[in-house]
ROVEXDREN-610433 format. One record per residue (C-alpha): residue number from 1; y, x, z. Coordinates in steps of 0.25 Angstrom, whole numbers, always signed. Layout:
residues N
k | yy | xx | zz
NUM | Y | X | Z;
...
END
This chain:
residues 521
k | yy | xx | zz
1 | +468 | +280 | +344;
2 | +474 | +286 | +332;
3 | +464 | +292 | +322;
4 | +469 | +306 | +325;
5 | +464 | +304 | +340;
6 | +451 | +299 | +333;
7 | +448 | +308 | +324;
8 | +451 | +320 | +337;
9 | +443 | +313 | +346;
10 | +431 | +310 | +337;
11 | +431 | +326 | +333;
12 | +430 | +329 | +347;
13 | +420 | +320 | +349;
14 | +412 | +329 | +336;
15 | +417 | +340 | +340;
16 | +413 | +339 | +354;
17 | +399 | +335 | +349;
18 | +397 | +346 | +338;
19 | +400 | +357 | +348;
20 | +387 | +356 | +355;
21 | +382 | +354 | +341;
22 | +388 | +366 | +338;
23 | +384 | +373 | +349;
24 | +370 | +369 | +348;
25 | +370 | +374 | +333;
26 | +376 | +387 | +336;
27 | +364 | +390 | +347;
28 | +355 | +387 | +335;
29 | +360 | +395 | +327;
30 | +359 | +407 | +338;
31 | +345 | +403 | +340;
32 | +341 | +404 | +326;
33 | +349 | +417 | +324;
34 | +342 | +425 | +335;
35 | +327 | +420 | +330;
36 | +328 | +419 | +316;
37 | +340 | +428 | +314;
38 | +346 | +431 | +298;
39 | +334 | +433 | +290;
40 | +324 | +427 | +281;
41 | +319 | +416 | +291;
42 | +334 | +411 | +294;
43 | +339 | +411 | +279;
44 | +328 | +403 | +276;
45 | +329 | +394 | +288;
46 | +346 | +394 | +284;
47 | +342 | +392 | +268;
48 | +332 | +380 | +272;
49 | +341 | +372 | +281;
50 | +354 | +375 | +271;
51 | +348 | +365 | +263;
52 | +347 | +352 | +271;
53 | +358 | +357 | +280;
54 | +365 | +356 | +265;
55 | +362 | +343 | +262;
56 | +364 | +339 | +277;
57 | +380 | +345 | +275;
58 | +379 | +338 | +260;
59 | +374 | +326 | +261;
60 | +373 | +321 | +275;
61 | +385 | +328 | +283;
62 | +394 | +329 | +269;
63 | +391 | +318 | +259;
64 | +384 | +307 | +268;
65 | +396 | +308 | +279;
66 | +408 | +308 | +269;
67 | +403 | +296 | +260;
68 | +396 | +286 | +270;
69 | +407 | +288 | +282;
70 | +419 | +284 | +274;
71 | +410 | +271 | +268;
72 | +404 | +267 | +282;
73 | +417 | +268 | +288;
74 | +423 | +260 | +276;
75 | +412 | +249 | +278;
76 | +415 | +251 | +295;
77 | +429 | +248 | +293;
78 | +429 | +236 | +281;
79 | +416 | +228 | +284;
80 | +410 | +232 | +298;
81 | +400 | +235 | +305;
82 | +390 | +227 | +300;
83 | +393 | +234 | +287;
84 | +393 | +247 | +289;
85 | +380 | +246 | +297;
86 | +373 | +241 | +284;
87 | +380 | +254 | +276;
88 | +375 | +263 | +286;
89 | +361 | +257 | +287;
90 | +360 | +257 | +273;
91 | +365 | +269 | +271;
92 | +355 | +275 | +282;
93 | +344 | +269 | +274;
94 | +346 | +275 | +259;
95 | +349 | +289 | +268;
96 | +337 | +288 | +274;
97 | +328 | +287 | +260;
98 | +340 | +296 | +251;
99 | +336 | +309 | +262;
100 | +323 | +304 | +264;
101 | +321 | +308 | +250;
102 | +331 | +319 | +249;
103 | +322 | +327 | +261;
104 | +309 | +326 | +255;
105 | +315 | +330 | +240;
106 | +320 | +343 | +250;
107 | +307 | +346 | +255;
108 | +299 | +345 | +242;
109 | +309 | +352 | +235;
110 | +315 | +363 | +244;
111 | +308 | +376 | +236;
112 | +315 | +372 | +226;
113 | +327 | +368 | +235;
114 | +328 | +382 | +243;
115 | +326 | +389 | +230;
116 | +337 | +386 | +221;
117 | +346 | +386 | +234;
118 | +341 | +400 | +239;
119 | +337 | +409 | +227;
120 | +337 | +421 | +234;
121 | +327 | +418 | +246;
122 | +314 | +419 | +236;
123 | +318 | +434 | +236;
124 | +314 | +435 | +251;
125 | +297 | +433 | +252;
126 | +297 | +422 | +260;
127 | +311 | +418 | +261;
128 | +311 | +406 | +252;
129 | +297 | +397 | +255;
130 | +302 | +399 | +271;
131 | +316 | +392 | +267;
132 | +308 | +381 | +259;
133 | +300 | +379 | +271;
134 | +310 | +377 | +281;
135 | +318 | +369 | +271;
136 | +306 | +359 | +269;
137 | +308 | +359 | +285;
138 | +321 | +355 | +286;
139 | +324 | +345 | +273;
140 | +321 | +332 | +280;
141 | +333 | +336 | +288;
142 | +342 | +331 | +278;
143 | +336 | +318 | +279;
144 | +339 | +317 | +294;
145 | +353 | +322 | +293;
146 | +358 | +313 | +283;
147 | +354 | +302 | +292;
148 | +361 | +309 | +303;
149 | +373 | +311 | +294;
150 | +374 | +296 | +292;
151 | +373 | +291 | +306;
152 | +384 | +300 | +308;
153 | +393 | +295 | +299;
154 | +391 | +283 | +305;
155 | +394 | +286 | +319;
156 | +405 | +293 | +315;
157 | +412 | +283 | +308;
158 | +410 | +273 | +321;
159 | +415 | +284 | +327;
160 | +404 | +290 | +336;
161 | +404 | +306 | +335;
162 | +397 | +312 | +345;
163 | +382 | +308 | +342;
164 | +381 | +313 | +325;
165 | +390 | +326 | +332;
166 | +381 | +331 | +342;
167 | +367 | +327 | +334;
168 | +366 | +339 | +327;
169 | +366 | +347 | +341;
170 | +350 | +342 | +340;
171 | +348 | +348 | +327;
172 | +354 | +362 | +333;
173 | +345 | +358 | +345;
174 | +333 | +355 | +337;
175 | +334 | +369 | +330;
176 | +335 | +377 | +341;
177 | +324 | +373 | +349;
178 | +316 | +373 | +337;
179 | +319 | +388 | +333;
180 | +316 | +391 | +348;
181 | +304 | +382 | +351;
182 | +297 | +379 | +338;
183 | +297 | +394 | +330;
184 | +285 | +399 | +336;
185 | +279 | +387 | +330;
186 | +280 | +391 | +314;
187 | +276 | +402 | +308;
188 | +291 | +404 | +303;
189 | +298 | +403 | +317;
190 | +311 | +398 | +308;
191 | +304 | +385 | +306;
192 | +306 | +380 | +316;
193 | +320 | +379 | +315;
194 | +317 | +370 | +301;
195 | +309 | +360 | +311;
196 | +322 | +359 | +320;
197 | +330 | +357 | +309;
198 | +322 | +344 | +306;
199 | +318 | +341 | +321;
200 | +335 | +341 | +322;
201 | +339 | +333 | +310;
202 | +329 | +321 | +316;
203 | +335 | +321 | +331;
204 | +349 | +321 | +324;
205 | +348 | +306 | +317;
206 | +339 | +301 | +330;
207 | +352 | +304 | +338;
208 | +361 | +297 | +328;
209 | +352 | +283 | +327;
210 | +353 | +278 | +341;
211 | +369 | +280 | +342;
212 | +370 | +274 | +327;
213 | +362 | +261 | +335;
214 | +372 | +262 | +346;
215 | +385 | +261 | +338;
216 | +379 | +250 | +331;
217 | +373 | +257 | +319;
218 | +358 | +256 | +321;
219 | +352 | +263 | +307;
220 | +342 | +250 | +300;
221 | +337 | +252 | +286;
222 | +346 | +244 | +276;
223 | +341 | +245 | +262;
224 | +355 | +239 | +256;
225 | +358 | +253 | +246;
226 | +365 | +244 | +236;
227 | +375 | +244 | +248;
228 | +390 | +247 | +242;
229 | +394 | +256 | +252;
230 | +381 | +265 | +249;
231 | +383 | +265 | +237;
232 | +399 | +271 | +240;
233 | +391 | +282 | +248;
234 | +384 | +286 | +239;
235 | +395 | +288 | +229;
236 | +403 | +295 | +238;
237 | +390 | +304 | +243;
238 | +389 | +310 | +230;
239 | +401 | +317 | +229;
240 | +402 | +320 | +243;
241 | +390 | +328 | +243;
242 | +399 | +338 | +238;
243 | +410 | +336 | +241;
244 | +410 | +337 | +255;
245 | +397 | +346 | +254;
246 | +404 | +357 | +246;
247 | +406 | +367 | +257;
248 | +392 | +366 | +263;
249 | +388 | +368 | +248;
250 | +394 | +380 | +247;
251 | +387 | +385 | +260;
252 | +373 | +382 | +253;
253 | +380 | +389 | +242;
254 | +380 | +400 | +253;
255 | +368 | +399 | +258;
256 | +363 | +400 | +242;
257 | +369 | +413 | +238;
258 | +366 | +420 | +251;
259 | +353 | +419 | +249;
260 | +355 | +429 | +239;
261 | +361 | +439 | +248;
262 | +354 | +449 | +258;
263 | +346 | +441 | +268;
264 | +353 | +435 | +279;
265 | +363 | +430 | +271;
266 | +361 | +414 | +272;
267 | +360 | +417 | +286;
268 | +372 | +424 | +288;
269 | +380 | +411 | +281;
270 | +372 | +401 | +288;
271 | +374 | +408 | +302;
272 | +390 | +409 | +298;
273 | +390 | +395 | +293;
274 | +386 | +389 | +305;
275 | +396 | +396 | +313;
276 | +406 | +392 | +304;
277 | +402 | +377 | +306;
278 | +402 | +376 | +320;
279 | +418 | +375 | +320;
280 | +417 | +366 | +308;
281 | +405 | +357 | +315;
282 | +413 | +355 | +328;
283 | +427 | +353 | +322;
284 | +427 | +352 | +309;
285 | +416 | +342 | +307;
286 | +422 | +335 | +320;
287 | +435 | +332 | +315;
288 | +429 | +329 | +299;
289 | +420 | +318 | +306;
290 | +431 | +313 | +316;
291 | +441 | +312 | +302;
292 | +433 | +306 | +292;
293 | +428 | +291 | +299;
294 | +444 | +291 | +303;
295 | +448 | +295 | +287;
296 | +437 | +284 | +281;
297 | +440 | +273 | +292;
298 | +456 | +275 | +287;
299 | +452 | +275 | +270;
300 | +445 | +264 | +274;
301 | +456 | +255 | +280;
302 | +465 | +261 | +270;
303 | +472 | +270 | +280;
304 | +477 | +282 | +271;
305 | +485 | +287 | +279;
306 | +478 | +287 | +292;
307 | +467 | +296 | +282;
308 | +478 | +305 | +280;
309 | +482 | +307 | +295;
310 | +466 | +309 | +298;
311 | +464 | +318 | +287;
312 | +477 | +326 | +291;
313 | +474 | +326 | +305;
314 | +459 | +330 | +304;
315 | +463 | +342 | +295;
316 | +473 | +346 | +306;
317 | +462 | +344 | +317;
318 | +453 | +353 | +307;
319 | +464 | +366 | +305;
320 | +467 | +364 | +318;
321 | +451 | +368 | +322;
322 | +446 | +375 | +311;
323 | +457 | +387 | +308;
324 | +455 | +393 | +324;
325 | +439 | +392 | +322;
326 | +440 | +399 | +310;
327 | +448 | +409 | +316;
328 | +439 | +411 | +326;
329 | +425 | +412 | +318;
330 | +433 | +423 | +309;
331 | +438 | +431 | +321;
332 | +424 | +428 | +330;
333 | +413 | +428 | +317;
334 | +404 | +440 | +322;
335 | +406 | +437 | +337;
336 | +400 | +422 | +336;
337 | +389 | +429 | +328;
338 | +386 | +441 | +337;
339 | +385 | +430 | +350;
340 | +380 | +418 | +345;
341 | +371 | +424 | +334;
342 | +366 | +439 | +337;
343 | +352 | +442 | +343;
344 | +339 | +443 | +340;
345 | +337 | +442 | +324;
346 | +354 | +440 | +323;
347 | +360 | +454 | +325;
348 | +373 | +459 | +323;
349 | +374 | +461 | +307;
350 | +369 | +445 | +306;
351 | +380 | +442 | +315;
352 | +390 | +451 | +306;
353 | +385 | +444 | +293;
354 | +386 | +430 | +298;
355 | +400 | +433 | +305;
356 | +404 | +437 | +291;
357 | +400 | +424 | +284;
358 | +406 | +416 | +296;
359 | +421 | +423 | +295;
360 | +420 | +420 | +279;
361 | +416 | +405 | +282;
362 | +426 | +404 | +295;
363 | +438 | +408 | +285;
364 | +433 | +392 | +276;
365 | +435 | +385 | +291;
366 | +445 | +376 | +291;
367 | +444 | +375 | +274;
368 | +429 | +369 | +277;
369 | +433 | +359 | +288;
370 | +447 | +355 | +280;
371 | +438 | +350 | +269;
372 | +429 | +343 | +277;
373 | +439 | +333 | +280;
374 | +445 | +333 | +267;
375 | +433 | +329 | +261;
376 | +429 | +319 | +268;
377 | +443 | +313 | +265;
378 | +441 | +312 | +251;
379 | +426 | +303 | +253;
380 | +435 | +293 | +265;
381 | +445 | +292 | +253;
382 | +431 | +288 | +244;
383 | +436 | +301 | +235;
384 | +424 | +309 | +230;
385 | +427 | +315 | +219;
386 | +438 | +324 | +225;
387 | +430 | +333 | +234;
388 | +418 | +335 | +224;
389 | +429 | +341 | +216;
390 | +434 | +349 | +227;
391 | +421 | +351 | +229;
392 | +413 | +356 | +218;
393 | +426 | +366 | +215;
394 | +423 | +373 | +230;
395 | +409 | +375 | +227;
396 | +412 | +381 | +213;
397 | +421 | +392 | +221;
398 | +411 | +393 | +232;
399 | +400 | +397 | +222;
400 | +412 | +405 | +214;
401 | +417 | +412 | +229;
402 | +402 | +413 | +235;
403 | +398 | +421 | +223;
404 | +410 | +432 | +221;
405 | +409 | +433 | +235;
406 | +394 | +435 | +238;
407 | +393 | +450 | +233;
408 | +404 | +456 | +240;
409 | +402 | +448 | +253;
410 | +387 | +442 | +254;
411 | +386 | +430 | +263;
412 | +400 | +432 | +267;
413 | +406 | +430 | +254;
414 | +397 | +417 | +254;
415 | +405 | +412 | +265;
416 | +417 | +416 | +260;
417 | +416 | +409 | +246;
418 | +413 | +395 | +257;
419 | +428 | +398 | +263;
420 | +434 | +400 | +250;
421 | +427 | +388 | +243;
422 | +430 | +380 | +256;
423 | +445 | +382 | +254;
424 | +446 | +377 | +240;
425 | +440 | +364 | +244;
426 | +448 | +360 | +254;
427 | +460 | +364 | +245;
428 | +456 | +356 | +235;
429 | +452 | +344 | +245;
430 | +465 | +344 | +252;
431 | +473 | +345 | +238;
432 | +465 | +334 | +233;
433 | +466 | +325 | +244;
434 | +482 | +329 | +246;
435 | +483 | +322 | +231;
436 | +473 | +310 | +233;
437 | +479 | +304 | +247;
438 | +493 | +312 | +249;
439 | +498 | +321 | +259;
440 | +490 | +319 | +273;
441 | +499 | +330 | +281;
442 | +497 | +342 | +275;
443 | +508 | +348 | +281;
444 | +502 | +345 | +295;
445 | +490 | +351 | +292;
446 | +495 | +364 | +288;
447 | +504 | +368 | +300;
448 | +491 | +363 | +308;
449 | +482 | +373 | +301;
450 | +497 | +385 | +301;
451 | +496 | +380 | +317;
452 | +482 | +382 | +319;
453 | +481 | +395 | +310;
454 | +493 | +400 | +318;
455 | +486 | +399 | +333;
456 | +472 | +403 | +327;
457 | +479 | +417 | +324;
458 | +480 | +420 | +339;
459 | +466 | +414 | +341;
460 | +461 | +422 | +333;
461 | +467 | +436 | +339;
462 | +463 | +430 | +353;
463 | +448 | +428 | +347;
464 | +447 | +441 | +340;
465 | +453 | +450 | +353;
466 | +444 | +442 | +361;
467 | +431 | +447 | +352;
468 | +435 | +460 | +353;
469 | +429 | +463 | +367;
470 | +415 | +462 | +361;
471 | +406 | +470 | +353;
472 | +398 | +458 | +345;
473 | +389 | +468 | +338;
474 | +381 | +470 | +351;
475 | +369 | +461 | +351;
476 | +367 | +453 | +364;
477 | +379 | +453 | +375;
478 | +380 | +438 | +373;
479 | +387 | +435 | +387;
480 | +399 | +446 | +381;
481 | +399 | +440 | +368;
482 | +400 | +426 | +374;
483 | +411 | +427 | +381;
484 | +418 | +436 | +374;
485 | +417 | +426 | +362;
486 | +419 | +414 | +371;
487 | +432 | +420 | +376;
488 | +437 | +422 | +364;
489 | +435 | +410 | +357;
490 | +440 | +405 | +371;
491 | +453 | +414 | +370;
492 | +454 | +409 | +356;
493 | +454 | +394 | +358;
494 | +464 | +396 | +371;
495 | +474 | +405 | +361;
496 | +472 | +393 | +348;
497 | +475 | +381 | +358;
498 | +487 | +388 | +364;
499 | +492 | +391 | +351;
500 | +490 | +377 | +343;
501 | +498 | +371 | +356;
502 | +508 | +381 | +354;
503 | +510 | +377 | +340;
504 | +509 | +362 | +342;
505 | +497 | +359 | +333;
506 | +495 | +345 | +331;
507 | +481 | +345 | +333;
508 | +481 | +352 | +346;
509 | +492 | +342 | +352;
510 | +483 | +331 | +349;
511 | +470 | +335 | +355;
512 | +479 | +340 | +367;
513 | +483 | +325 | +368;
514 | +468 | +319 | +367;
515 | +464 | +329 | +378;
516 | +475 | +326 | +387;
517 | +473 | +311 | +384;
518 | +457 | +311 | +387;
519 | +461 | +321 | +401;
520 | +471 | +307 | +404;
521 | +461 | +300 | +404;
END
């Protein structure tokens, strides 16, 4: 099978998994909108998570997964198996004791944490010792998921997807039945979202150990830290941390300086956020977790240029994604927030000021998921002075951006600076990489990003003409909105597939092929 056919077929698989993930996390989301609505209790409850959800996205999801995927597969392909389960033993080890400590230095230390990362929230009587509480709650979550982030890397470079994709369904799970079951419990109902916030994080690694066992990884304490290929992670970690970390950086940057506009605000981003992600966790992340094992396997056996045709191909298979679903959150922003999220303590303003920040961060789609695979591209390559560069120069224009635009635009000038900063990085990651490595079919990938613009333009009319026959701003009339949504987005896909077919795109004829193939069968 070629590594094209590889890296299609384990985004599926991802992509399959994460869309119940997904789905999961958008009821939670709706549950934690109608009871706790945009106010005091979900900003703090948003502020609070913000910070071990940060270092999860640094550290464990960002930095972890970019340094010890390429190093484990290195060691997989070179020495074997007998090798790479003593790295990933002893690497499963020193993690435990390195977050071990990291969470504990979190909870003694979060006043002091919440307070330089949201100085407005000691304006609000209240506001600050409720975020430092549930932050105390929810730290040792870190701990959990850098362990989970591990095991993951590992069965993603022996090729097993659909177990580290579908875990954080539990974590969706965990939280909503604890917001629903468990609030009546605490004297602040939003606390018991903190305690499924942990109760998830446990349930997620206990899925991961029993499949690790079965593909011949079972996790035993190895104390051998002076192992070389530990020490090339942690060299590599450092940089990555940032590199790969900068745009969820820039959404803590976000989540900062929103606390120092009217209230609501953090919530507003945080609600738009994670609308924004869902295309990115099902596709993007998909294709980004399908491509790296195949680009470090091909650095490892000295394959450049099957790291070029990966690299090229999942960038097609990105644009080719990522420009109609940005399309259709610009064009269906307030109509996903007026079904999904109004009622109860979310009424039709909150839906207005979150639809807002979604349409300013949908307009960053496809420069967000680009850079997540050129990234990574530089760490398979063992580069990792390159994206810290790029890097530190997004984050000094998202700070520059965020605060020209905050005035005139509050939260939505926030989101904005996020696209605008996004753009610049991947520029500068694809300019760099073009000179380290060569050419890697630049040409192809722009007529598949001109092709998919071009039948996202009639989508997008489709979609919009479709929206038209419903007034969102009514509260209930969910059955209306529903299918009036639904058949849009419907109307919309039908329109976008018939289109790419006409215009031949690559992608598209090469998916058609794999379905045909697996209906053959």
């Amino acid at each position: 099978m070629s590594e094209k056919r590889n890296i299609l077929r384990a985004a599926g698989v991802l992509g399959s998994a994460t869309i119940l993930s997904r789905i999961m996390g958008m009821v939670r989301d709706m549950v934690v909108a109608r009871l706790f609505g945009a106010g005091l209790a979900n900003d703090a409850f948003v502020a609070a998570f913000q910070i071990p959800n940060m270092l999860r996205r640094f550290f464990a999801e960002g930095a972890l997964t970019s340094a010890f995927v390429p190093t484990f597969s290195a060691t997989l392909t070179r020495r074997g198996d007998v090798e790479a389960r003593e790295l990933a033993n002893t690497c499963f080890t020193l993690l435990t004791i390195t977050m071990a400590g990291v969470a504990l230095a979190g909870i003694v230390f979060s006043p002091l944490i919440v307070g330089l990362m949201f100085p407005g929230f000691r304006a609000v009587p209240g506001k600050f010792e409720l975020t430092v509480l549930l932050n105390r709650l929810m730290f040792p979550y870190i701990f959990f998921i850098s362990l989970v982030a591990l095991c993951m890397g590992i069965l993603n470079t022996v090729r097993h997807f659909f177990t580290p994709a579908i875990s954080t369904v539990f974590l969706n799970v965990s939280m909503i039945l604890s917001a629903l079951l468990l609030r009546g419990f605490f004297q602040v109902p939003i606390t018991a979202l903190a305690v499924g916030v942990l109760i998830g994080g446990i349930l997620q690694l206990l899925l991961q150990l029993p499949v690790l066992w079965n593909k011949g990884y079972p996790i035993r304490p190895c104390f051998r830290f002076n192992h070389p290929e530990v020490r090339r992670i942690a060299l590599l970690m450092v940089p990555s941390v940032f590199g790969v970390g900068v745009y969820y950086l820039n959404i803590t940057v976000s989540a900062i300086l929103a606390s120092l506009l009217p209230q609501g605000s953090v919530s507003y981003l945080y609600y738009a956020q994670r609308l924004f992600e869902f295309p990115q966790g099902i596709f993007t992340v998909s294709v980004v977790q399908a491509v790296l094992p195949s680009m470090s396997r091909q650095a490892a056996e000295g394959d450049m240029a099957g790291v070029k045709e990966s690299l090229d191909f999942g960038m097609r298979l990105i644009l080719f994604i990522t420009i109609p679903a940005m399309a259709g959150l610009l064009i269906c922003a307030t109509p996903i927030f007026s079904l999904l999220f109004m009622g109860g303590a979310f009424d039709y303003s909150k839906a207005v000021n979150s639809a807002q920040a979604l349409v300013y961060y949908s307009l960053g789609l496809s420069f967000v998921a680009l850079t997540r695979v050129l990234a990574p591209a530089f760490y398979a390559l063992k580069d990792t002075r390159t994206p810290v560069v790029a890097a530190f120069i997004s984050f000094l224009l998202n700070l520059c951006f965020s605060l020209a635009l905050m005035g005139p635009l509050k939260h939505g000038g926030l989101a904005l600076a996020t696209t605008l900063s996004s753009c610049g990085n991947m520029a500068m990651l694809l300019w760099f990489l073009r000179r380290k490595i060569g050419p890697f079919g630049g040409r192809r990938i722009v007529v598949s990003g001109l092709k998919a613009l071009a039948a996202a333009i009639p989508m997008a009319v489709a979609v919009a003409y479709a929206c038209r026959f419903c007034d969102w701003s009514l509260p209930g009339h969910k059955v209306i909105k529903a299918l009036t949504l639904g058949g849009a987005i419907g109307a919309g896909v039908v329109v976008y597939a018939v289109c790419v077919r006409l215009l031949r795109s690559g992608e598209a004829l090469e998916m058609t092929s794999i379905i045909k193939r697996k209906m053959g069968r």
